[in-house]
Structure formats: structure tokens, C-alpha cells
Residue frames as a rotation matrix with the C-alpha (Angstrom) as fourth column:
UNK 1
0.618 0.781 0.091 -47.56
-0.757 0.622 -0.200 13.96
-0.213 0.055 0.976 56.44
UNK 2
-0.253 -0.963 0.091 -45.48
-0.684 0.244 0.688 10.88
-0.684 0.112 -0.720 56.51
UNK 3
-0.222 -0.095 -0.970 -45.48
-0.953 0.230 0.196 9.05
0.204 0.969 -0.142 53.27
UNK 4
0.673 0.597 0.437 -47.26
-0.523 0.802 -0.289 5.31
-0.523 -0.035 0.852 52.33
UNK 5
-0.446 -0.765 -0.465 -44.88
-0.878 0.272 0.395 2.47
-0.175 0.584 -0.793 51.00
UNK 6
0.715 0.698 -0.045 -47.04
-0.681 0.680 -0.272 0.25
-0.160 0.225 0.961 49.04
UNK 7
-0.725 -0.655 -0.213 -45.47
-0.688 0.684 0.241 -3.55
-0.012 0.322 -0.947 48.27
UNK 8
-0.627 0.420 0.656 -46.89
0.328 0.906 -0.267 -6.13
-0.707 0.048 -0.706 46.46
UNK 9
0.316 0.936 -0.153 -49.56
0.036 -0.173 -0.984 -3.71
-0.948 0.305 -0.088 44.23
UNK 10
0.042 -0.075 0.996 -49.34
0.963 0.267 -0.021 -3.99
-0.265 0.961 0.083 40.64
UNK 11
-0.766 -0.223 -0.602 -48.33
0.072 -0.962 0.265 -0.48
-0.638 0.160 0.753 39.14
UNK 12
-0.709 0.579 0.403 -51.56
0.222 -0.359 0.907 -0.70
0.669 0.732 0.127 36.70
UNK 13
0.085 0.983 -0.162 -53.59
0.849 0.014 0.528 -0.38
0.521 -0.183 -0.834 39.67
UNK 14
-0.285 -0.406 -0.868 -52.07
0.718 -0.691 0.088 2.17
-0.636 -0.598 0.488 40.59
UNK 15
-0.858 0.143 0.493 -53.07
0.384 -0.457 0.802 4.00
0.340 0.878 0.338 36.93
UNK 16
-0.003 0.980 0.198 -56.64
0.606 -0.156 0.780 4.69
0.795 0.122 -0.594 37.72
UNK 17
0.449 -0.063 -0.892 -55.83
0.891 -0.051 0.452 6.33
-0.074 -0.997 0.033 40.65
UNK 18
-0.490 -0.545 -0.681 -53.38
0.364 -0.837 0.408 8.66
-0.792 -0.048 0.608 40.14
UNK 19
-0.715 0.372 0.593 -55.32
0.372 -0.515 0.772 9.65
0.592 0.772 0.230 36.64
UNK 20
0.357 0.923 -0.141 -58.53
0.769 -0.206 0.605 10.19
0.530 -0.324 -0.784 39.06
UNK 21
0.552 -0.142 -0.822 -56.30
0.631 -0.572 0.523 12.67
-0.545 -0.808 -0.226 41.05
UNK 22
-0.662 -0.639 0.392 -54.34
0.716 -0.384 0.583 13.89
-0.222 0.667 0.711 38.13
UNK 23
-0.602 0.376 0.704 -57.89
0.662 -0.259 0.704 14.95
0.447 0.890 -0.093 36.75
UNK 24
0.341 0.519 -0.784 -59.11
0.920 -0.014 0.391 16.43
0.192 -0.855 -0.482 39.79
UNK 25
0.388 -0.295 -0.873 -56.63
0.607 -0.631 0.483 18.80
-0.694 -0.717 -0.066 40.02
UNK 26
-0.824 -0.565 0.045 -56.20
0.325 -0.406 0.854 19.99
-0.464 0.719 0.518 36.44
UNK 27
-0.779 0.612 0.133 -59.16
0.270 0.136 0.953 19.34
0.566 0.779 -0.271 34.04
UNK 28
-0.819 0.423 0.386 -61.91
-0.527 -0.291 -0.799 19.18
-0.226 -0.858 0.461 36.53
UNK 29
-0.214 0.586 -0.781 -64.27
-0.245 0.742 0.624 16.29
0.946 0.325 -0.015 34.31
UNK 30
0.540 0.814 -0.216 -64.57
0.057 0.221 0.974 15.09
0.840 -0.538 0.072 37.72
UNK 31
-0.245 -0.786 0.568 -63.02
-0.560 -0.364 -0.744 15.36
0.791 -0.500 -0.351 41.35
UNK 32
0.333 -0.049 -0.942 -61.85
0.038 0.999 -0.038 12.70
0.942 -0.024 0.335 43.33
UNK 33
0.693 -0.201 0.692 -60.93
-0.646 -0.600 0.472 14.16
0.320 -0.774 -0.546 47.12
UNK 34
0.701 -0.068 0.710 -60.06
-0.595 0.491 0.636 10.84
-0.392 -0.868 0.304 47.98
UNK 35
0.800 -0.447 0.401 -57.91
0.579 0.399 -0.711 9.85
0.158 0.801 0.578 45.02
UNK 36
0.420 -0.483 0.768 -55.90
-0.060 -0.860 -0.508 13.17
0.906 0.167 -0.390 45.44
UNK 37
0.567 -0.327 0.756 -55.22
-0.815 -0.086 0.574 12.35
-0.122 -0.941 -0.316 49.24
UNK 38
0.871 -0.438 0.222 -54.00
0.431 0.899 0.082 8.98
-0.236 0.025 0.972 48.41
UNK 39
0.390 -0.825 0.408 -51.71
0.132 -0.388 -0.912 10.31
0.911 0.410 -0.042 45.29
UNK 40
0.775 -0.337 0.535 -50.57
-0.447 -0.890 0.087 12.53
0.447 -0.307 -0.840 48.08
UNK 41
0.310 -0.414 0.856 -49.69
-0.804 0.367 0.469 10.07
-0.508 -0.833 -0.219 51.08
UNK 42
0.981 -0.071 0.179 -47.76
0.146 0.881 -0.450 7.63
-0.126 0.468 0.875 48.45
UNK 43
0.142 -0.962 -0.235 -44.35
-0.597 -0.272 0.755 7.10
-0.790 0.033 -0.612 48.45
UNK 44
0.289 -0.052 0.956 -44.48
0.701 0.692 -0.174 5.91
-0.652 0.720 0.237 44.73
UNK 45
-0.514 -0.467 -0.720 -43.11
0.000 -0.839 0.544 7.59
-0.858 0.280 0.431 41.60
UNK 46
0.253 0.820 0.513 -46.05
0.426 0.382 -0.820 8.14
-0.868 0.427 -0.253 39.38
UNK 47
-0.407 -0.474 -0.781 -43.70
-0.580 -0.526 0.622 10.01
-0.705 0.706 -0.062 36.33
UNK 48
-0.918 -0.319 0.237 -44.98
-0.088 0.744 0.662 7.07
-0.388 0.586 -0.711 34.29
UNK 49
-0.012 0.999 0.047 -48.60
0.883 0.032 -0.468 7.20
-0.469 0.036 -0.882 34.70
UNK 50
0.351 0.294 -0.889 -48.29
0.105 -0.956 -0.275 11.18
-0.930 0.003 -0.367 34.25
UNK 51
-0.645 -0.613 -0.457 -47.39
-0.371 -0.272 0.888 10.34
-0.669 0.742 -0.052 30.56
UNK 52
-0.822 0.474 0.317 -49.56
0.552 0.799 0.237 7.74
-0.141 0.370 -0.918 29.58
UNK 53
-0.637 0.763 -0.107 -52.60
-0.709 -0.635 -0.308 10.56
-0.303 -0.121 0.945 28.25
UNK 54
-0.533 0.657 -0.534 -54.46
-0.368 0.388 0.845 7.60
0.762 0.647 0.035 26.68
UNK 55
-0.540 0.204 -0.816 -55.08
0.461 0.883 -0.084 5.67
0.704 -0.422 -0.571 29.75
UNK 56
-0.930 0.063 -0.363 -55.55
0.174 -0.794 -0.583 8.97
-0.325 -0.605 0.727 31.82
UNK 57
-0.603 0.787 -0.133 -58.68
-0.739 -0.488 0.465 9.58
0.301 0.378 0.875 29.26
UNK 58
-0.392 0.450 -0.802 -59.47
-0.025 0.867 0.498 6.16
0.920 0.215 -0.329 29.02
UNK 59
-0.814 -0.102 -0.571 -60.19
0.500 0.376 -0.780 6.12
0.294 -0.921 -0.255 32.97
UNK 60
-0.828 0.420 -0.372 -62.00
-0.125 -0.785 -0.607 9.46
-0.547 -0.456 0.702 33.22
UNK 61
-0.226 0.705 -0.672 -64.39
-0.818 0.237 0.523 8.85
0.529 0.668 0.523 29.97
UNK 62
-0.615 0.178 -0.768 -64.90
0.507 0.836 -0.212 5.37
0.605 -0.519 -0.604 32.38
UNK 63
-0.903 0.043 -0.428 -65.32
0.406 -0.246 -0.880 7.01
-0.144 -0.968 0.204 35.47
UNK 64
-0.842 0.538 0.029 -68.48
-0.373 -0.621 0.690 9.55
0.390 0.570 0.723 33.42
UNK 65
-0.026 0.847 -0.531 -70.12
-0.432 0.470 0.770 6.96
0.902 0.250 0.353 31.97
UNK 66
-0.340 0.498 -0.797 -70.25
0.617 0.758 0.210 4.47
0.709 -0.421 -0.565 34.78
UNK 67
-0.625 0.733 -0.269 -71.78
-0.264 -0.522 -0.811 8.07
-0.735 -0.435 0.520 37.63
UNK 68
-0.393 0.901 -0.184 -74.21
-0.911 -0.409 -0.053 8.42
-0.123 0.147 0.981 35.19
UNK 69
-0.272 0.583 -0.765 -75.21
-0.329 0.691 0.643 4.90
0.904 0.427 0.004 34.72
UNK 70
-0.569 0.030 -0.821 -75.25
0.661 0.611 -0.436 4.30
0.489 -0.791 -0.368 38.03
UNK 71
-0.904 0.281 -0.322 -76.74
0.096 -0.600 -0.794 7.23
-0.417 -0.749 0.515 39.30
UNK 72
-0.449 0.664 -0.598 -79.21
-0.860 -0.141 0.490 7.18
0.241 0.734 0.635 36.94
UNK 73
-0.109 0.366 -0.924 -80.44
0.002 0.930 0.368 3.77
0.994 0.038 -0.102 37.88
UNK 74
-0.827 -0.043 -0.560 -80.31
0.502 0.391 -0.772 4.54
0.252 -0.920 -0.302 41.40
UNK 75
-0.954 0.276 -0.112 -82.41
-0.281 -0.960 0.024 7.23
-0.101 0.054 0.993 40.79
UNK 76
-0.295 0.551 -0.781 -84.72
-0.723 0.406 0.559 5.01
0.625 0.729 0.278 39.03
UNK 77
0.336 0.223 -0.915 -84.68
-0.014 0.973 0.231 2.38
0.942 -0.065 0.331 41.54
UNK 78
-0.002 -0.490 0.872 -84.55
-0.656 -0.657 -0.371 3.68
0.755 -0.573 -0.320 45.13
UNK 79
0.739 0.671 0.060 -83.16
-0.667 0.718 0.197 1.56
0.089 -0.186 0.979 47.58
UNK 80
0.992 -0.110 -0.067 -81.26
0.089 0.962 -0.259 -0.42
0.093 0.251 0.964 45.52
UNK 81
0.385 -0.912 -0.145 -77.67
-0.211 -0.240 0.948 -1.26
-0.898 -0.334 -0.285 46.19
UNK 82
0.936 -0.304 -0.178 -75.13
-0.159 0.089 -0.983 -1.46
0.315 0.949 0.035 43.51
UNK 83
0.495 -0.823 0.278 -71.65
0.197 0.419 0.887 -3.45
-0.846 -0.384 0.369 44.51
UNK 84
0.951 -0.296 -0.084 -68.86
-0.123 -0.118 -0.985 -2.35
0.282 0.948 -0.149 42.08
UNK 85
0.637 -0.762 0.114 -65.90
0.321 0.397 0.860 -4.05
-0.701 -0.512 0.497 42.54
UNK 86
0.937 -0.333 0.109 -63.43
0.033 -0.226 -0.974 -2.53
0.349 0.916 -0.200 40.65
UNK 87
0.399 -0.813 -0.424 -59.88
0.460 0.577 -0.675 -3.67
0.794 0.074 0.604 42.34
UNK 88
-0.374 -0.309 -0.874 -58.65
0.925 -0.196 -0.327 -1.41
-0.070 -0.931 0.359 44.49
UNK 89
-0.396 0.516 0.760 -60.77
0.414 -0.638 0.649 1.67
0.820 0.572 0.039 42.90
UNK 90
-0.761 0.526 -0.380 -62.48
0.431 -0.029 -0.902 3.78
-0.486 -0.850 -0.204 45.15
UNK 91
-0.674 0.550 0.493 -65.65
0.408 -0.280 0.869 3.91
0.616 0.787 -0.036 42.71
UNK 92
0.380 0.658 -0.650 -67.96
0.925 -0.283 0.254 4.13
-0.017 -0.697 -0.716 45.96
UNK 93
-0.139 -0.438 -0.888 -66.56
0.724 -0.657 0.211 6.79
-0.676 -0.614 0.409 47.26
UNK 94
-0.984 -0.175 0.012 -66.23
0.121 -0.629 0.768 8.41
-0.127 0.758 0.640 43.94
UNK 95
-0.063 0.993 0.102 -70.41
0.755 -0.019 0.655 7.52
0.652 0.118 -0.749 43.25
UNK 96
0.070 0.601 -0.796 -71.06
0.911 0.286 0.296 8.83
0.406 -0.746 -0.528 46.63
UNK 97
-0.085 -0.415 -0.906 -69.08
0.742 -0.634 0.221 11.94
-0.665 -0.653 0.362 47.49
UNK 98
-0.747 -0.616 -0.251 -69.07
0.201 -0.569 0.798 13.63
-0.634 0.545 0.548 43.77
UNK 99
-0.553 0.683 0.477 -72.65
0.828 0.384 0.410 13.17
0.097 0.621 -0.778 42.66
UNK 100
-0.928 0.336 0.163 -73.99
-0.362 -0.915 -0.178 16.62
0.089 -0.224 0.971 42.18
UNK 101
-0.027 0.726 0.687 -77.14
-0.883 -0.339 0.324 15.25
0.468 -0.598 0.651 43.79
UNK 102
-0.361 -0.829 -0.428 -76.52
-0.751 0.530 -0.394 12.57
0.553 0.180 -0.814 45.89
UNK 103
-0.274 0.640 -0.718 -78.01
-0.305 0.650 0.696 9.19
0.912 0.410 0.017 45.74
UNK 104
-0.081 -0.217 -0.973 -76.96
0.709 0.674 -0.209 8.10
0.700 -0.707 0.099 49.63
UNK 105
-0.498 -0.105 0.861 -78.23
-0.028 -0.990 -0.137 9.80
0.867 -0.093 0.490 52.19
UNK 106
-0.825 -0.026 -0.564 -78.94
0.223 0.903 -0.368 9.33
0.519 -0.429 -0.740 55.71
């Protein structure tokens, strides 16, 4: 697989990311397919992030709460869209693919 060379991205956005694939493949709180393929296809050296355990929690205890608020309300309120913009996140993706019953559905 040949390897992504990012330029220009701030290394904190790069934090949420690699914790969402860190936690995927260890812990299992939740699992990010598409977080874990990035990680993969980066040519970046994430030693730094993989230290940082506060921010690592701090993301995943994020990531929780905002499925269940959101799925919860969608639940509640079918239909409706919900736009999270969260920089370069892939929260969709995360809502959509990992919801043990899922909200989107064609």
C-alpha cells in the first residue's frame, strides 16, 4: 500500500484520529474502520500522539458521549439530519458505520 504524505495539517488534528484507531485496535470502547485505514496509509510519525493517554481518553469519552447523543436524538426524531463539523474528523462515518443499530439506512 503506498503511503500518504500529508503537508500543511496541523499535528493536533491529527490526535483524534490516530487515538480513534489506536482505540479500535486495543481497547475496543469503540471501532473506527476508517480511522485505522487512514492511521495505516499515513506517512506520519504518530510516536507522539501514542503517549499522550490523556488526550487519547479525552477523544474516546468524546467520541461515546456525542453516538449516544446523537443517536439518541435521531432516534427520537426520524428524518432529521445532524451536520457535525468537527475538522477533519470522520464523526459521520464514525455515527454511521459503528452504531450497533443504525440510524441511516437506505
Amino acid at each position: 500500500m503506498e503511503k500518504i504524505i500529508l503537508s500543511g495539517m496541523p499535528e493536533p488534528m491529527l490526535q483524534p484520529l490516530y487515538a480513534r484507531a489506536k482505540e479500535s485496535q486495543t481497547h475496543g470502547a469503540l471501532h473506527d474502520d476508517t480511522a485505522v485505514r487512514l492511521v495505516q496509509q499515513l506517512d506520519y510519525n504518530f510516536d507522539f500522539s501514542s503517549k499522550d493517554a490523556a488526550m487519547h481518553n479525552g477523544v474516546i469519552a468524546r467520541a461515546l458521549v456525542l453516538d449516544k447523543l446523537v443517536s439518541t436524538y435521531l432516534a427520537q426524531h426520524p428524518g432529521a439530519v445532524v451536520n457535525i463539523t468537527c475538522r477533519a474528523s470522520p464523526c459521520f462515518l464514525h455515527i454511521f458505520y459503528n452504531a450497533a443499530n443504525p440510524i441511516f439506512s437506505e
